[in-house]
C-alpha positions in Angstrom: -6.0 57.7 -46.7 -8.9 55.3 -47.2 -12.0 55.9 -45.2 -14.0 53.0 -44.5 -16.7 54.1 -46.7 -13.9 53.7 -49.2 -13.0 50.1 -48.0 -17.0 49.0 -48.2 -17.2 50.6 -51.7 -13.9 48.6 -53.1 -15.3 45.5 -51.0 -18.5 45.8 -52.8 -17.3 46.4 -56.4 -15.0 43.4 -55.8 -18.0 41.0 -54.5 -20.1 42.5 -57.6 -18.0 41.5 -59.9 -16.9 38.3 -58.1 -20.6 36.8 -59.0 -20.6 38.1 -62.2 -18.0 36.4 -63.3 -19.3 33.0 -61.7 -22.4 33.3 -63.8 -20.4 34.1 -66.9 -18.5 31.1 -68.9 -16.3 34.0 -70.9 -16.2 37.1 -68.5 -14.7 40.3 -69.7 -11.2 40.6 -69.3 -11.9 44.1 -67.7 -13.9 42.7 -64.9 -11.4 40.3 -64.1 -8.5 42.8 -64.4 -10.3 44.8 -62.1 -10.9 42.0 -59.3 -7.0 41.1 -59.6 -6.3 44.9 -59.1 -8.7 45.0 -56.4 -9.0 41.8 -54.2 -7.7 41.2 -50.6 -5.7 38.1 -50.3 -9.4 36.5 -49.0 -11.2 37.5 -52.4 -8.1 36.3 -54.5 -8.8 33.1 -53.1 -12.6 33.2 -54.0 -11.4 34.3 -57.3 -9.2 31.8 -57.7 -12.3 29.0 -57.3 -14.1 30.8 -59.4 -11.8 30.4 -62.2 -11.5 27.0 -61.4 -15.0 26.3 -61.3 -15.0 28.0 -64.8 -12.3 26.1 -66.3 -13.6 22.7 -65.0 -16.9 23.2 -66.1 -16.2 23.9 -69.9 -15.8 21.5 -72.2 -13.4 24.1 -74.4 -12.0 26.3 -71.4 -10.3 29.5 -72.2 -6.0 29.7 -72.3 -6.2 32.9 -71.1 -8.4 32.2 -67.8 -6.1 29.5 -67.1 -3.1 31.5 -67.6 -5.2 34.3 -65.0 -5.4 31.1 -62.6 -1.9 30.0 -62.9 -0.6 33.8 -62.2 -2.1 33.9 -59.1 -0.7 30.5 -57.4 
């Protein structure tokens, strides 16, 4: 059973590695694993812009990450 210590630890990992992978063009596919494994239904949608924002704003954008998007419509 999950405390809520727990909960703020897994909410706080999550939001970590939400901004690091908005400030990355080609984050790890680790990080973003772990954010898939880990995100409420709220973060997968913040994730889910993020991607975007990542795909939109490259001139060569990565197959994978928009594979990654596509999986979680």
């Amino acid at each position: 059973m999950a405390t809520d210590r727990q909960v703020d630890i897994r909410a706080d990992v999550v939001q970590m590695l939400l901004e690091i992978v908005a400030n990355e063009q080609y984050p790890s596919t680790t990080m973003l694993r772990m954010i898939e494994q880990l995100a409420t239904p709220e973060e997968r949608a913040v994730y889910a812009r993020i991607l975007m924002d990542n795909i939109t704003s490259s001139t060569y954008p990565s197959i994978p990450m928009m594979r990654r998007l596509v999986a979680l419509g």
